[in-house]
mmCIF file as Biopython writes it, N, C-alpha, C and O atoms, coordinates in Angstrom:
data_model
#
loop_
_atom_site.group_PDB
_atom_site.id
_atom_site.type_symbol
_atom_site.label_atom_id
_atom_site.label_alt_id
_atom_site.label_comp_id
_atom_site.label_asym_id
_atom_site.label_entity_id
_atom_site.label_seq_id
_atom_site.pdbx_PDB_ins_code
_atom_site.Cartn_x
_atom_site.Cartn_y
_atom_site.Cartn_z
_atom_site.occupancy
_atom_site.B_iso_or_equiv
_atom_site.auth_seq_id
_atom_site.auth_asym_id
_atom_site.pdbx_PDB_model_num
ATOM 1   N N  . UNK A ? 1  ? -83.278 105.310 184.339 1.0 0.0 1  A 1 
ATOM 2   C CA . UNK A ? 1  ? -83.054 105.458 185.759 1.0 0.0 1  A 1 
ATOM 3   C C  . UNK A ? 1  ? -82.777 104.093 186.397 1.0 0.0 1  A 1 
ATOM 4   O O  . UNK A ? 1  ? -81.714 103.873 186.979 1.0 0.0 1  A 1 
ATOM 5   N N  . UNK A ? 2  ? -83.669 103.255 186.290 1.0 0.0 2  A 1 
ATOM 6   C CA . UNK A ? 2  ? -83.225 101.726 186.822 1.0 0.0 2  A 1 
ATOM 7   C C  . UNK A ? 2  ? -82.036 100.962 186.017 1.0 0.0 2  A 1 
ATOM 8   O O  . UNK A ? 2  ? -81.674 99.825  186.318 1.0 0.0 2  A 1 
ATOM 9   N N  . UNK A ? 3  ? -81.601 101.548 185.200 1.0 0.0 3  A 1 
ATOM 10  C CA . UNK A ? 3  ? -80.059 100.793 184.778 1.0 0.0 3  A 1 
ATOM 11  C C  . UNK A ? 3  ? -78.812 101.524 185.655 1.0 0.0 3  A 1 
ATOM 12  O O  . UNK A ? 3  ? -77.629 101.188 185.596 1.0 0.0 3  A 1 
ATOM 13  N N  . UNK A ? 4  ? -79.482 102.807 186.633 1.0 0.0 4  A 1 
ATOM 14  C CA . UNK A ? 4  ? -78.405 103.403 186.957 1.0 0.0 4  A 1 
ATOM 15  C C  . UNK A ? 4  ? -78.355 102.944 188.352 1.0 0.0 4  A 1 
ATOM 16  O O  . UNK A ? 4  ? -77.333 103.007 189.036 1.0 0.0 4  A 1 
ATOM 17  N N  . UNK A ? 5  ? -79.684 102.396 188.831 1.0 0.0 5  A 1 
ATOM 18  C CA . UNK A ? 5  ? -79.410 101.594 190.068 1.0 0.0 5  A 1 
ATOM 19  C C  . UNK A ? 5  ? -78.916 100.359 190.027 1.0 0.0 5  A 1 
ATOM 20  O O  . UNK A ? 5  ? -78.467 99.700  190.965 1.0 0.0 5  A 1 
ATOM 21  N N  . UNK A ? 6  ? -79.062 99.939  188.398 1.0 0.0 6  A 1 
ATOM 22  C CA . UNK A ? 6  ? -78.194 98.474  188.990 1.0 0.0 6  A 1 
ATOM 23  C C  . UNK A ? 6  ? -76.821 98.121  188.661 1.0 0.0 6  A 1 
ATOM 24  O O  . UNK A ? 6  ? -76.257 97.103  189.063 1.0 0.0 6  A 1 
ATOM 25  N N  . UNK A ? 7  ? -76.251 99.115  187.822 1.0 0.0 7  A 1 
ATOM 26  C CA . UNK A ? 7  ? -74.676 100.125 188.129 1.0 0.0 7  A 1 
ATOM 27  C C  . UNK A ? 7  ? -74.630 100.489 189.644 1.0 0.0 7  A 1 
ATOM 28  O O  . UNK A ? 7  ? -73.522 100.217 190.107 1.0 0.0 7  A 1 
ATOM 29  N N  . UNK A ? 8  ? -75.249 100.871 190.305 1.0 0.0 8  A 1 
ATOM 30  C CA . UNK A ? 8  ? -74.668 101.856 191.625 1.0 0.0 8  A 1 
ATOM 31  C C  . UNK A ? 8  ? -75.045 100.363 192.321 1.0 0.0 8  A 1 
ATOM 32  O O  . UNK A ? 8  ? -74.334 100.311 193.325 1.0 0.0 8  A 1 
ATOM 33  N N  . UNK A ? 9  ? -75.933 98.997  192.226 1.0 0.0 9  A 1 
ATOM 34  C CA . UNK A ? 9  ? -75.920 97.917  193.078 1.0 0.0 9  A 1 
ATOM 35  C C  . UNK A ? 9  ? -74.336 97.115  193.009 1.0 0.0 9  A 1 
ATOM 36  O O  . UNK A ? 9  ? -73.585 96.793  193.930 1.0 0.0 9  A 1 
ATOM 37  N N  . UNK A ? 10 ? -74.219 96.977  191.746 1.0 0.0 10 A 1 
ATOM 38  C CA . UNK A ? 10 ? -72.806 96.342  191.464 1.0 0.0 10 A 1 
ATOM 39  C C  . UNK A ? 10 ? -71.058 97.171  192.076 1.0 0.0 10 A 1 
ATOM 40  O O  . UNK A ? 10 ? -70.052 96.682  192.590 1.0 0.0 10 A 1 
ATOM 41  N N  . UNK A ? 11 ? -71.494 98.764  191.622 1.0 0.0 11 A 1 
ATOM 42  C CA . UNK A ? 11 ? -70.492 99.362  191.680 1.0 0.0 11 A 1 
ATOM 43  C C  . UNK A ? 11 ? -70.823 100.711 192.278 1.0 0.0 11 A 1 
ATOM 44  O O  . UNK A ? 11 ? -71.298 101.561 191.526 1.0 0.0 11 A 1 
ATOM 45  N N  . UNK A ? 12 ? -70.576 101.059 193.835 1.0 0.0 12 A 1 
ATOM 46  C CA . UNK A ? 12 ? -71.615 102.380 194.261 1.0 0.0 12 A 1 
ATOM 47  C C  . UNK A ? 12 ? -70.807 103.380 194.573 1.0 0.0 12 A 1 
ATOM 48  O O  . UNK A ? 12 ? -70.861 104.311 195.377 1.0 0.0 12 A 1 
ATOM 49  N N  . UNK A ? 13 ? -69.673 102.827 193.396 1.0 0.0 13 A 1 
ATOM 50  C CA . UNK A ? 13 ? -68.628 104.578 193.348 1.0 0.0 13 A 1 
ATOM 51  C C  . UNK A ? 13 ? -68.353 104.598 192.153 1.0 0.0 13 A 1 
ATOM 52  O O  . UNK A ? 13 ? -67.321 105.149 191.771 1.0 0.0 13 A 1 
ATOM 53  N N  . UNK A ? 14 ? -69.252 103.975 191.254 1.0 0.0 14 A 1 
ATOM 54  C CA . UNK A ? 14 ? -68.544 103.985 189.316 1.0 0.0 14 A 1 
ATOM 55  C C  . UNK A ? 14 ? -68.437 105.173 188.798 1.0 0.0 14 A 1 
ATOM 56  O O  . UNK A ? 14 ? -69.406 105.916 188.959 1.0 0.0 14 A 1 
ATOM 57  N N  . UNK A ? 15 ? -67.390 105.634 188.126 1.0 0.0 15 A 1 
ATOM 58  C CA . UNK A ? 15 ? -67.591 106.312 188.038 1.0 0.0 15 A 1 
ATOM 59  C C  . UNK A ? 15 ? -68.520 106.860 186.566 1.0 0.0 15 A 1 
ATOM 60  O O  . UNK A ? 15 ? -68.549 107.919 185.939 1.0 0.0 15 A 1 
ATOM 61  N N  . UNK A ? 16 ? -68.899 106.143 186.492 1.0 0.0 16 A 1 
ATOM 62  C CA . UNK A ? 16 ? -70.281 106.470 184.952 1.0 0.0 16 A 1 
ATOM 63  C C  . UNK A ? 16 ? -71.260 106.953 185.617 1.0 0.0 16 A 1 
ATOM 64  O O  . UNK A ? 16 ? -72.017 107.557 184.858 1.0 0.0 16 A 1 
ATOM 65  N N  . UNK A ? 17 ? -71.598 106.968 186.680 1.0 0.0 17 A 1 
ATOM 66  C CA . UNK A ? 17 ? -72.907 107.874 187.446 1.0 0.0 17 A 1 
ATOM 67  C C  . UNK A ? 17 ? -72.272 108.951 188.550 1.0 0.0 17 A 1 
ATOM 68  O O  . UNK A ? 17 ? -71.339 108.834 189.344 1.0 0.0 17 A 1 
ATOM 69  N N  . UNK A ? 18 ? -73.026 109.858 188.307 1.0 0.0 18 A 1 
ATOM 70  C CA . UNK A ? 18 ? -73.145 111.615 188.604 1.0 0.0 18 A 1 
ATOM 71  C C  . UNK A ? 18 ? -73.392 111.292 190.632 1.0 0.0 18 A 1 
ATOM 72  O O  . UNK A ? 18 ? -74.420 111.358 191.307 1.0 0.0 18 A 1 
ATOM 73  N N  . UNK A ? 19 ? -71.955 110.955 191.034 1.0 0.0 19 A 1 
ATOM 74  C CA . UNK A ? 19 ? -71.901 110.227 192.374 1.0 0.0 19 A 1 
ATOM 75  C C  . UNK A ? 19 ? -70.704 111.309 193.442 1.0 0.0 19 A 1 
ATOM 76  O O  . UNK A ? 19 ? -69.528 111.080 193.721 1.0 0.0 19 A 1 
ATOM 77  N N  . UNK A ? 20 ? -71.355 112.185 193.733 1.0 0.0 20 A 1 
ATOM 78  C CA . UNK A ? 20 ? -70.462 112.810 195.426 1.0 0.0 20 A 1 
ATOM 79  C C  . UNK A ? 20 ? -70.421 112.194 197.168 1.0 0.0 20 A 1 
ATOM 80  O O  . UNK A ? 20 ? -71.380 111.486 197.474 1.0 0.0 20 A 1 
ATOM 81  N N  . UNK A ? 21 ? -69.787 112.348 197.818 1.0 0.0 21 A 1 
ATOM 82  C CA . UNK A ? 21 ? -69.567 112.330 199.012 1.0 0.0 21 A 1 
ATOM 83  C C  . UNK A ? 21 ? -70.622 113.043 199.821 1.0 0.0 21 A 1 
ATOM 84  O O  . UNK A ? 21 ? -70.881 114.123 199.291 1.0 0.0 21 A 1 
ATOM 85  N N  . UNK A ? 22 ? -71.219 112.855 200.756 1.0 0.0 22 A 1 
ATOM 86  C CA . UNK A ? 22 ? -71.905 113.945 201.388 1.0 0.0 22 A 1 
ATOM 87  C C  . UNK A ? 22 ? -70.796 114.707 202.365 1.0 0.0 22 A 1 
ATOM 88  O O  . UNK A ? 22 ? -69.962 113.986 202.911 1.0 0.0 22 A 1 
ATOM 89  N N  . UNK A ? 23 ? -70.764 115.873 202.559 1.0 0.0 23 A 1 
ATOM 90  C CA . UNK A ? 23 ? -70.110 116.768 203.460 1.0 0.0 23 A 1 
ATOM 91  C C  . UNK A ? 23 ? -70.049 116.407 204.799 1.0 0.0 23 A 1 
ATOM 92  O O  . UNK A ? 23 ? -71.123 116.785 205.264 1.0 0.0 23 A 1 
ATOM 93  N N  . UNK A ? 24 ? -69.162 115.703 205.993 1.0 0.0 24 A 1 
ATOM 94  C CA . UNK A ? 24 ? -69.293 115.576 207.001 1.0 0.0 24 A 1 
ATOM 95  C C  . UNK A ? 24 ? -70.525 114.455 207.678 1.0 0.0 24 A 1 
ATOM 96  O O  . UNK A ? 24 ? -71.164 114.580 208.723 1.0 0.0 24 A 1 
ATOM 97  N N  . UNK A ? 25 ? -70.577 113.093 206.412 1.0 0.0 25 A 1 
ATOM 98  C CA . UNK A ? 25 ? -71.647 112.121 206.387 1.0 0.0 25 A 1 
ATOM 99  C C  . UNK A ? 25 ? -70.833 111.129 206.233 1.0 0.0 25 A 1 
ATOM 100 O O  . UNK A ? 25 ? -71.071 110.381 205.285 1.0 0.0 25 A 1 
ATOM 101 N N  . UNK A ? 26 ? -69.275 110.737 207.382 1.0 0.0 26 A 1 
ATOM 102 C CA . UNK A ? 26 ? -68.415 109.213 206.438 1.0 0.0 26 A 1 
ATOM 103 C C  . UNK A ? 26 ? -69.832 108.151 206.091 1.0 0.0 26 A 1 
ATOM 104 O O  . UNK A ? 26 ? -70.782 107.718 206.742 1.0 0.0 26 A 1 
ATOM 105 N N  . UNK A ? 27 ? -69.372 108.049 204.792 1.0 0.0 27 A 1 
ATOM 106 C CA . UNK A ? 27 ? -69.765 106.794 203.970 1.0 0.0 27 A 1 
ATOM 107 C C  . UNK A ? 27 ? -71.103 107.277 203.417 1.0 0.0 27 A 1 
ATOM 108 O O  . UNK A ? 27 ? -71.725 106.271 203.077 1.0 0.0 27 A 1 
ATOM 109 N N  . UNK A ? 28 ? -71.751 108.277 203.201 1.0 0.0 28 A 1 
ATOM 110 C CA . UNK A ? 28 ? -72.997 108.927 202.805 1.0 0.0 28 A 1 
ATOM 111 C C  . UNK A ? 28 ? -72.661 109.734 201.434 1.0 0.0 28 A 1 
ATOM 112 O O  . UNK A ? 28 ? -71.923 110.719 201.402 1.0 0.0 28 A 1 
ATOM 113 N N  . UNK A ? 29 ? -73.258 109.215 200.402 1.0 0.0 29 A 1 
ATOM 114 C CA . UNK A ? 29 ? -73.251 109.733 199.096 1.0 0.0 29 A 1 
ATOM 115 C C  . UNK A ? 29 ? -74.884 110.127 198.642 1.0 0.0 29 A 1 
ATOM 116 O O  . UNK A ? 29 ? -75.946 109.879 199.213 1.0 0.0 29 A 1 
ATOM 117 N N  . UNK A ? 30 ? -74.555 110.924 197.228 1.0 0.0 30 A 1 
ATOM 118 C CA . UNK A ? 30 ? -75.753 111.739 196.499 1.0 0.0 30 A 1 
ATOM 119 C C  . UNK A ? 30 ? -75.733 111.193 195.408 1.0 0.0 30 A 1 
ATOM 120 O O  . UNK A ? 30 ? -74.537 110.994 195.192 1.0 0.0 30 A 1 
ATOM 121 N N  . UNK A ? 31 ? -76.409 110.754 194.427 1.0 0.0 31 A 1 
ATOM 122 C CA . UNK A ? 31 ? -76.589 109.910 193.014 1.0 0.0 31 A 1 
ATOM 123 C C  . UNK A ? 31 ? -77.070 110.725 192.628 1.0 0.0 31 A 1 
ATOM 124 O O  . UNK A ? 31 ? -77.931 111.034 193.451 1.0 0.0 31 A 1 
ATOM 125 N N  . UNK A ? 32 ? -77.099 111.448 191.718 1.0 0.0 32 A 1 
ATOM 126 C CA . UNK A ? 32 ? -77.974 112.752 191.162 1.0 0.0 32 A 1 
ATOM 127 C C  . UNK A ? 32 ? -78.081 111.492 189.520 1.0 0.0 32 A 1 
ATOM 128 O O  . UNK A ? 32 ? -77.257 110.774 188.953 1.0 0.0 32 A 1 
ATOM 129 N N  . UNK A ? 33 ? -79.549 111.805 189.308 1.0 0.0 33 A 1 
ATOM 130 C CA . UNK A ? 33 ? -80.088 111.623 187.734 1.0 0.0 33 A 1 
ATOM 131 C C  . UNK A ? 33 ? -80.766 112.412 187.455 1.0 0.0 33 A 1 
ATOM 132 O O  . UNK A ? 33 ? -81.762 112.599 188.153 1.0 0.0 33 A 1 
ATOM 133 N N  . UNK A ? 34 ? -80.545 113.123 186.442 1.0 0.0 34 A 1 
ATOM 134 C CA . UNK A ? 34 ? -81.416 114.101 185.944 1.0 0.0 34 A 1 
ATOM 135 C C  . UNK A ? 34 ? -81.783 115.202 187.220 1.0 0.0 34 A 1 
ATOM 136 O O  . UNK A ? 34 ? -80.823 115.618 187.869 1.0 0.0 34 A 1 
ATOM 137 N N  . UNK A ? 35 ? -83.315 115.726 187.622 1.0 0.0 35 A 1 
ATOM 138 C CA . UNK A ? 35 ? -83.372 116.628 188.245 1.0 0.0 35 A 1 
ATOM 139 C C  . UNK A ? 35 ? -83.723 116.316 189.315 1.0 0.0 35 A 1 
ATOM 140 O O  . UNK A ? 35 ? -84.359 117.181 189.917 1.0 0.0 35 A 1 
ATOM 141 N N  . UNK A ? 36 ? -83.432 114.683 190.194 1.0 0.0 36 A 1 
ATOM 142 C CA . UNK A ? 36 ? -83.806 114.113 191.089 1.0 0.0 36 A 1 
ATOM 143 C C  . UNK A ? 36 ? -82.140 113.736 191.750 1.0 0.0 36 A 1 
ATOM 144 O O  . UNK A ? 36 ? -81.176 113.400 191.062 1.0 0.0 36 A 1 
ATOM 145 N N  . UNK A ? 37 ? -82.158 113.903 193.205 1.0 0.0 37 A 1 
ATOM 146 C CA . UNK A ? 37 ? -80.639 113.692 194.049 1.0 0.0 37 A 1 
ATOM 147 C C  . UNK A ? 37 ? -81.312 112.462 194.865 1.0 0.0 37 A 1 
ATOM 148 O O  . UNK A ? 37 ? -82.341 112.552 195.535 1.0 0.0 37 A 1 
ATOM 149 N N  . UNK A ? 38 ? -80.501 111.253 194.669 1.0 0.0 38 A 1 
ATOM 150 C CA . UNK A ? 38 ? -81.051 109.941 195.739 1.0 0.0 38 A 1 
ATOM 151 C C  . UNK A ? 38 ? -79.540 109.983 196.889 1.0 0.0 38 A 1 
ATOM 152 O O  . UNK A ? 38 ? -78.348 110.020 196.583 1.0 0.0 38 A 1 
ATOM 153 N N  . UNK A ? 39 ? -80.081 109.961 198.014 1.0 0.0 39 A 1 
ATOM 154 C CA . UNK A ? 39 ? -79.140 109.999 199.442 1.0 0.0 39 A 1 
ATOM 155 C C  . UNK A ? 39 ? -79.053 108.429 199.618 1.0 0.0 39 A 1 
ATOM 156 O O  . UNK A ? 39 ? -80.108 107.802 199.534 1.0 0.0 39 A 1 
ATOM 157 N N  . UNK A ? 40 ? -77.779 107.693 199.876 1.0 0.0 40 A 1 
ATOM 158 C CA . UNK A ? 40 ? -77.716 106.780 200.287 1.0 0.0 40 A 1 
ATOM 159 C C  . UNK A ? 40 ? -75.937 106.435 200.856 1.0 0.0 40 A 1 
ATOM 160 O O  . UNK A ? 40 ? -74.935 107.122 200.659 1.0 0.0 40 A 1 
ATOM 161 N N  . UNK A ? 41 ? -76.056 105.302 201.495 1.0 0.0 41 A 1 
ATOM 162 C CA . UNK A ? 41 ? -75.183 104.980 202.657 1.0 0.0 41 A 1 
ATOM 163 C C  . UNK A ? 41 ? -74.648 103.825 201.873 1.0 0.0 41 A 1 
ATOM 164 O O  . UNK A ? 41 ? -75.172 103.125 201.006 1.0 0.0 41 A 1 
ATOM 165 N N  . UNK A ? 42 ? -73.311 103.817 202.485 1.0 0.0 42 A 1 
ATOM 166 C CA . UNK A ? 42 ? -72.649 102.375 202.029 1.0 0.0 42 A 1 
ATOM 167 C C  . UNK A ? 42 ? -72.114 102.063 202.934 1.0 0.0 42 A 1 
ATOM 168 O O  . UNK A ? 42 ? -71.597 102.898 203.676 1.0 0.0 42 A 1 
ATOM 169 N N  . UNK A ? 43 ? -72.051 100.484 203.216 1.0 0.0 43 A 1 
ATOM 170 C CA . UNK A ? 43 ? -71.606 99.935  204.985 1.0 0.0 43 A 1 
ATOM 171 C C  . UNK A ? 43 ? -70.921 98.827  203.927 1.0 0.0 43 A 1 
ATOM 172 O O  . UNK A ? 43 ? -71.550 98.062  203.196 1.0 0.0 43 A 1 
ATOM 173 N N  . UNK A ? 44 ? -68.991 98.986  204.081 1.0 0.0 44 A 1 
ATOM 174 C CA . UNK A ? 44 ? -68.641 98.056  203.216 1.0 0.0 44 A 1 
ATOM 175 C C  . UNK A ? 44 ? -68.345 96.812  204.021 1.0 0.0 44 A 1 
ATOM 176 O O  . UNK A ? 44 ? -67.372 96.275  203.491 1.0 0.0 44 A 1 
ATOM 177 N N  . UNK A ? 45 ? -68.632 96.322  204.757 1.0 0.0 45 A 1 
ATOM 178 C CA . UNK A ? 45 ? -68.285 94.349  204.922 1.0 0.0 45 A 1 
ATOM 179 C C  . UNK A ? 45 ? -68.590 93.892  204.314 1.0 0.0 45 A 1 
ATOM 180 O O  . UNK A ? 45 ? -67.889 93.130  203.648 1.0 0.0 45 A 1 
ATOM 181 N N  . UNK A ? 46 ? -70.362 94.123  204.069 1.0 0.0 46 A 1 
ATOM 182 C CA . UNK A ? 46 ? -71.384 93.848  202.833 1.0 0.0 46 A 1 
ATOM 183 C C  . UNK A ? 46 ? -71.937 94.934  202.526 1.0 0.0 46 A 1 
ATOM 184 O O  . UNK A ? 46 ? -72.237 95.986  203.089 1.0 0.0 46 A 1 
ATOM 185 N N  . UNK A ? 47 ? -72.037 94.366  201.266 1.0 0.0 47 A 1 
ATOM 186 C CA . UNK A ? 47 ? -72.370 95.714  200.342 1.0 0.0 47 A 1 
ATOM 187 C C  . UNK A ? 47 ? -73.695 95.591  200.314 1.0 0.0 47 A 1 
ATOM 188 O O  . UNK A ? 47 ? -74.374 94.840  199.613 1.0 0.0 47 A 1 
ATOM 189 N N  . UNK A ? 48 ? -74.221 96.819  201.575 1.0 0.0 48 A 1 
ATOM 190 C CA . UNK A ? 48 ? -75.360 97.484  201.624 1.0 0.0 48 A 1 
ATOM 191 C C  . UNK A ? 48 ? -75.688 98.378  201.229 1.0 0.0 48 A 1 
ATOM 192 O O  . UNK A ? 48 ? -75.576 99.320  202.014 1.0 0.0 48 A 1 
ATOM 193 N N  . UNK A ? 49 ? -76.311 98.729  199.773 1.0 0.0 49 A 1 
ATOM 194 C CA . UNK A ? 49 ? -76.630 100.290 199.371 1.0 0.0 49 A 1 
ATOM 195 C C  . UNK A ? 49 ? -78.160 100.630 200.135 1.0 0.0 49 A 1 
ATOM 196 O O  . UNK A ? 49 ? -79.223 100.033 199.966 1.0 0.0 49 A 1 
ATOM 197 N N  . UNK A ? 50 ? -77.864 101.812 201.034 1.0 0.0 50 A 1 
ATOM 198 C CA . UNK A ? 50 ? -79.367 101.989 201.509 1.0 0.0 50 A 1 
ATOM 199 C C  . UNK A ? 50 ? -79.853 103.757 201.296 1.0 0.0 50 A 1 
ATOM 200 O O  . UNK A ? 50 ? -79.549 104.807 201.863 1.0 0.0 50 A 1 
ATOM 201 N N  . UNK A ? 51 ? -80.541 103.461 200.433 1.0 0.0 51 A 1 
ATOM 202 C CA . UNK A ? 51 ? -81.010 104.834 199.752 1.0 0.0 51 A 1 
ATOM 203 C C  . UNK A ? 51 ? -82.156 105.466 200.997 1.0 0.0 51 A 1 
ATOM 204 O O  . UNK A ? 51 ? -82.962 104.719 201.552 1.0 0.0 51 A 1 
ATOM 205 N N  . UNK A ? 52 ? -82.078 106.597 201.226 1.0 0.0 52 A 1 
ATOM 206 C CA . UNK A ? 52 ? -83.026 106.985 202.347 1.0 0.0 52 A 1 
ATOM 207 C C  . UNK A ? 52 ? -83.594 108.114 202.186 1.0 0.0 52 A 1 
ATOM 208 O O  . UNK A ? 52 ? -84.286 108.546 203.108 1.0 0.0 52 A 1 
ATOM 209 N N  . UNK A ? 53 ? -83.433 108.921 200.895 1.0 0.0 53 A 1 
ATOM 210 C CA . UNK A ? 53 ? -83.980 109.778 200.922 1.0 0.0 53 A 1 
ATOM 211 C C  . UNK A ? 53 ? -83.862 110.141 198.817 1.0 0.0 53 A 1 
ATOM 212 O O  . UNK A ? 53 ? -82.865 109.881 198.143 1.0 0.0 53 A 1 
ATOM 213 N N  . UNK A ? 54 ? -85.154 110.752 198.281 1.0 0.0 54 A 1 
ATOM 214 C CA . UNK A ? 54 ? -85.083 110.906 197.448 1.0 0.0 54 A 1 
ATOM 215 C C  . UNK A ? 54 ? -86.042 112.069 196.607 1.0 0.0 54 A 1 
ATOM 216 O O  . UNK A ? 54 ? -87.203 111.866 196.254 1.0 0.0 54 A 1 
ATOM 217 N N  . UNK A ? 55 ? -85.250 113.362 196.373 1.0 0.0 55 A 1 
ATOM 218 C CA . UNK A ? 55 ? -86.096 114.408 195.720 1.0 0.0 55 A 1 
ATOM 219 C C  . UNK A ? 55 ? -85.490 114.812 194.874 1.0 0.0 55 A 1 
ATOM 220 O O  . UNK A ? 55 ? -84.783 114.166 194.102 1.0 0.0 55 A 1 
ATOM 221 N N  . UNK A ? 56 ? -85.828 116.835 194.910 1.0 0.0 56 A 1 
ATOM 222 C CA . UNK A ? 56 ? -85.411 116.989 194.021 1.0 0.0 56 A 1 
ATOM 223 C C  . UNK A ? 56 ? -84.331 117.803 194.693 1.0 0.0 56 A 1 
ATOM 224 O O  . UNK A ? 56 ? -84.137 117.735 195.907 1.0 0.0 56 A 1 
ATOM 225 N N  . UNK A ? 57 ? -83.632 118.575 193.883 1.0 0.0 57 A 1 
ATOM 226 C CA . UNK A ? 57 ? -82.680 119.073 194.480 1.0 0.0 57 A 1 
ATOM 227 C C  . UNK A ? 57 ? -82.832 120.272 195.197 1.0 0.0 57 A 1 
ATOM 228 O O  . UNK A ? 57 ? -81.720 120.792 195.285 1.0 0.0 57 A 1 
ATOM 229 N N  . UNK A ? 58 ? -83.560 120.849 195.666 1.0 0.0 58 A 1 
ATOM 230 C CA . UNK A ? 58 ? -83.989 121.995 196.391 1.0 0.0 58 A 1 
ATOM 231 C C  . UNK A ? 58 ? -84.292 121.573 197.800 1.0 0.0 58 A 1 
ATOM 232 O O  . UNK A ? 58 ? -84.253 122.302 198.791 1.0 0.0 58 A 1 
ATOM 233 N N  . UNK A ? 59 ? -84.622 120.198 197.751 1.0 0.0 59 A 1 
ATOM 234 C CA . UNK A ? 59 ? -85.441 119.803 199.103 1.0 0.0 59 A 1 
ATOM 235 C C  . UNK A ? 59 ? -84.952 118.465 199.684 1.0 0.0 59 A 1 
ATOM 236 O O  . UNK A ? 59 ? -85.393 118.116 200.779 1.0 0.0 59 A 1 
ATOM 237 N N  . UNK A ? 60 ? -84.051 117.675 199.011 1.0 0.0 60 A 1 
ATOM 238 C CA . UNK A ? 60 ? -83.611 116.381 199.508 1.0 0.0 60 A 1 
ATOM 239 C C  . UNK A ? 60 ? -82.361 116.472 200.420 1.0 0.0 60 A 1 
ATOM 240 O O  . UNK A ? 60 ? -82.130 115.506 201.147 1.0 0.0 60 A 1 
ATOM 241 N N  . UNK A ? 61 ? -81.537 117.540 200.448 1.0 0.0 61 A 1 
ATOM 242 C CA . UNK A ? 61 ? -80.551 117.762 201.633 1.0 0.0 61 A 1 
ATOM 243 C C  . UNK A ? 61 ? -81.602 118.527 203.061 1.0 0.0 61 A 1 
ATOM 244 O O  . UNK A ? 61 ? -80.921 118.860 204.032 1.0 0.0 61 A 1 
ATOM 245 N N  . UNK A ? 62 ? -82.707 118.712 203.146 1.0 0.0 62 A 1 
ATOM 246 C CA . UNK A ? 62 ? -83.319 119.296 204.133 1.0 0.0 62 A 1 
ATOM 247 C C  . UNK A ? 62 ? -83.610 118.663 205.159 1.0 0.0 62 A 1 
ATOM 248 O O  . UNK A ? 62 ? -84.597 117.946 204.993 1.0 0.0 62 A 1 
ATOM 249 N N  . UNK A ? 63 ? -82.923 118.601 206.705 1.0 0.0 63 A 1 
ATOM 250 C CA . UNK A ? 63 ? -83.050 118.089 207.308 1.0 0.0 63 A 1 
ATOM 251 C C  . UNK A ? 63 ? -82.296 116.757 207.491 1.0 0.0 63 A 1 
ATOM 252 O O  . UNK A ? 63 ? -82.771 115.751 208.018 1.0 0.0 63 A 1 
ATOM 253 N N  . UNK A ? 64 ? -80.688 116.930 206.832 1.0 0.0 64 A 1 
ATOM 254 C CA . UNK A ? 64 ? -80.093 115.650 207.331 1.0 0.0 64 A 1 
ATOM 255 C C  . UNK A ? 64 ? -79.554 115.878 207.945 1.0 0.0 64 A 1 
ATOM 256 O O  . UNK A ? 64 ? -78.908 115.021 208.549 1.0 0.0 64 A 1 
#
């Protein structure tokens, strides 16, 4: 799991990690590993990855 964050620090659209768009979220993506979905934002001037939410998949889109 932590080699896949420091792939998604370097590169936070590679495509070697399990990486979508969020629906109607510009610049808001889903990192799915295994049976856990991490929510995070990318603000490109600088490359800020800011992860803000992290479960499993039943319950981590609830309430965005």
């Amino acid at each position: 799991m932590l080699e896949d964050f420091e792939i998604l620090s370097c590169s936070p659209f590679d495509s070697s990690l399990n990486i979508e768009p969020l629906v109607n979220k510009k610049g808001h993506f889903r990192l799915r590993i295994g049976h856990y979905r991490f929510l995070y934002e990318v603000q490109n001037e600088i490359l800020i990855i800011y992860c803000y939410k992290a479960s499993s998949r039943g319950d981590v889109y609830k309430g965005i």
